[in-house]
N, C-alpha and C positions, 0 to 999 in steps of 0.2 A: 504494500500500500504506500504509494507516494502522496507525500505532503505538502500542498503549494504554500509556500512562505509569504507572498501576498496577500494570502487571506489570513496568516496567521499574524502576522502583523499589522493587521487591519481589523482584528477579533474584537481590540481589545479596546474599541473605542480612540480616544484617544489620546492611553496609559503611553504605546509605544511612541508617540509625536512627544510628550510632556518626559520620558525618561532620557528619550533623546537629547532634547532640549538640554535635562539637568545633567548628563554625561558630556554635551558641549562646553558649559557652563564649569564645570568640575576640571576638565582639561584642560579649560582658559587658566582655573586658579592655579591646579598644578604647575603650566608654563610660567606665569606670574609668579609665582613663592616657590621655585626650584628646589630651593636649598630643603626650606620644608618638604616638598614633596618625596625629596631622594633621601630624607629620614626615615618619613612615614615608610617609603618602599622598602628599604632596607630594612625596617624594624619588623613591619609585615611580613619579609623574608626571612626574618630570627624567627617569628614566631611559628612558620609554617614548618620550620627544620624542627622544634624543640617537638611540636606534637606531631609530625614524622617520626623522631627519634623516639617518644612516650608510646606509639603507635607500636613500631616496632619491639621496641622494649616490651610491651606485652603480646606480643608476638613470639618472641623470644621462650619467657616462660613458659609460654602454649604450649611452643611444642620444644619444647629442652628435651624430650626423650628422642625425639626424630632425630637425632644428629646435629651438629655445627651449632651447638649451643653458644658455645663460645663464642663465634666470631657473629652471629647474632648478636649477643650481647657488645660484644667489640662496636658494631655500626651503630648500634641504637647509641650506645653511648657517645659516639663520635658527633651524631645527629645532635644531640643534646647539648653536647659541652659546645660546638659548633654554632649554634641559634642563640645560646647563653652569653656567649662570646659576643657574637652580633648585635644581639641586646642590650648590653651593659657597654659597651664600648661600641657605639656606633659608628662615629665618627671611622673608624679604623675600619672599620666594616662598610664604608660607602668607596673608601680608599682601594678595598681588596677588590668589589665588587666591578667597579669600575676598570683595574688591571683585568682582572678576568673577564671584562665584556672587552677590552680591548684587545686581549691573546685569543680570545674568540673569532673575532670579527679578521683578524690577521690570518689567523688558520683557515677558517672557512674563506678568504677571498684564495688564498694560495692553494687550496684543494678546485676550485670555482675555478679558476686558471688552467690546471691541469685537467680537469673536466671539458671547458669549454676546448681546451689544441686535443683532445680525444674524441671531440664532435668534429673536428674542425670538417671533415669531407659531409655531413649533415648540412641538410638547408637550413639558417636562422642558427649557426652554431655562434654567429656574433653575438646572439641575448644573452648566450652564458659568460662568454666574453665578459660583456659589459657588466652582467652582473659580480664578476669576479673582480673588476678591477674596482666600481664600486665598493665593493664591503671591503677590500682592502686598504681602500683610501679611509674609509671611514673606520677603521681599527686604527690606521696608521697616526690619522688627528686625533682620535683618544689617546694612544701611548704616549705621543708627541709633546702631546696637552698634558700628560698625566704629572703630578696629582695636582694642577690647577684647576681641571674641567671635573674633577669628581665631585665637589660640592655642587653641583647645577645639572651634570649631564644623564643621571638615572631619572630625575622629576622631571627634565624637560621630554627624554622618551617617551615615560609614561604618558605625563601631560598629554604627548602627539598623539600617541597609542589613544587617546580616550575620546580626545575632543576627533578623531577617526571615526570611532565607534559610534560614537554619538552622531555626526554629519551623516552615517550609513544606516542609522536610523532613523533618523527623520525623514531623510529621503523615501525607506523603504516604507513608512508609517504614512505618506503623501500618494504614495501607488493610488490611481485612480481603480475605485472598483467597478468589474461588471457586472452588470443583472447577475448572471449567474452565482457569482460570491455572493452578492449579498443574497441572495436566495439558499446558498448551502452555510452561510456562518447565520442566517434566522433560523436555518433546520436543527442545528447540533446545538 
């Protein structure tokens, strides 16, 4: 059973136009108060590690008799002390995150490179191309940048990230309906 996304975005009145809106709205402020934002994210990202790591730590116990107790125990704790770390010293933890988005973006353009000259006899092997040299460039100005662009540069991604979402929902939440949707979202 396929589900057109136009009607369901349209279901709901118009919840999806107004959450749009407020994920616009939310992206602007992210982009505007950076610094706040790329605490907020980072601390959002301690938290998500400590109850991964609580998560697994009872997971661990579960099944201690299945084997590999140990290094169960080993990860969950890594997870913990990890998010703990990240939470209580953030600051150092927007530092780290920021070098690891930047040996990211460096690895993936120079794999993106080797990708695209392995298309290269393929038609449109230049989009990989370009995408490679892209993410390379933009690893290259975080490391380059680094650690002056780490107080600003995790909030202003998200920020884009959001105020994206939001633009791609309103848009979808403006879909003009036809007789027939409105006739199957009055049925259900």
């Amino acid at each position: 059973m396929t589900t057109n996304i136009s009607t369901d975005t349209n279901r709901g009145g118009n919840g999806p136009l107004l959450i749009g809106a407020l994920l616009i709205v939310l992206g602007i402020a992210a982009i505007a108060l950076p610094t706040v934002s790329t605490i907020f994210a980072e601390t959002w990202f301690a938290l998500i590690l400590v109850s991964a790591g609580a998560a697994k730590l009872f997971y661990a116990f579960q099944t201690r008799n299945d084997g590999g107790f140990i290094w169960k125990l080993l990860l969950s704790v890594l997870y913990i002390a990890t998010g703990t770390t990240l939470f209580f010293y953030p600051l150092t933890g927007v530092l780290t995150l920021t070098l690891l988005l930047a040996s990211y973006l460096l690895t993936e353009g120079v794999f993106e490179l080797i990708l695209a000259f392995r298309l290269r006899p393929q038609p449109n092997w230049t989009w990989a191309l370009g995408n490679g040299i892209v993410t390379l460039l933009l690893g290259g100005f975080i490391w380059f940048q680094w650690p002056f662009d780490a107080p600003w540069l995790i909030g202003t991604l998200v920020g884009a990230s959001i105020v994206s979402t939001g633009v791609s929902r309103v848009m979808l939440s403006l879909n003009p309906r036809s007789p027939n949707q409105s006739d199957q979202a009055a049925s259900t």
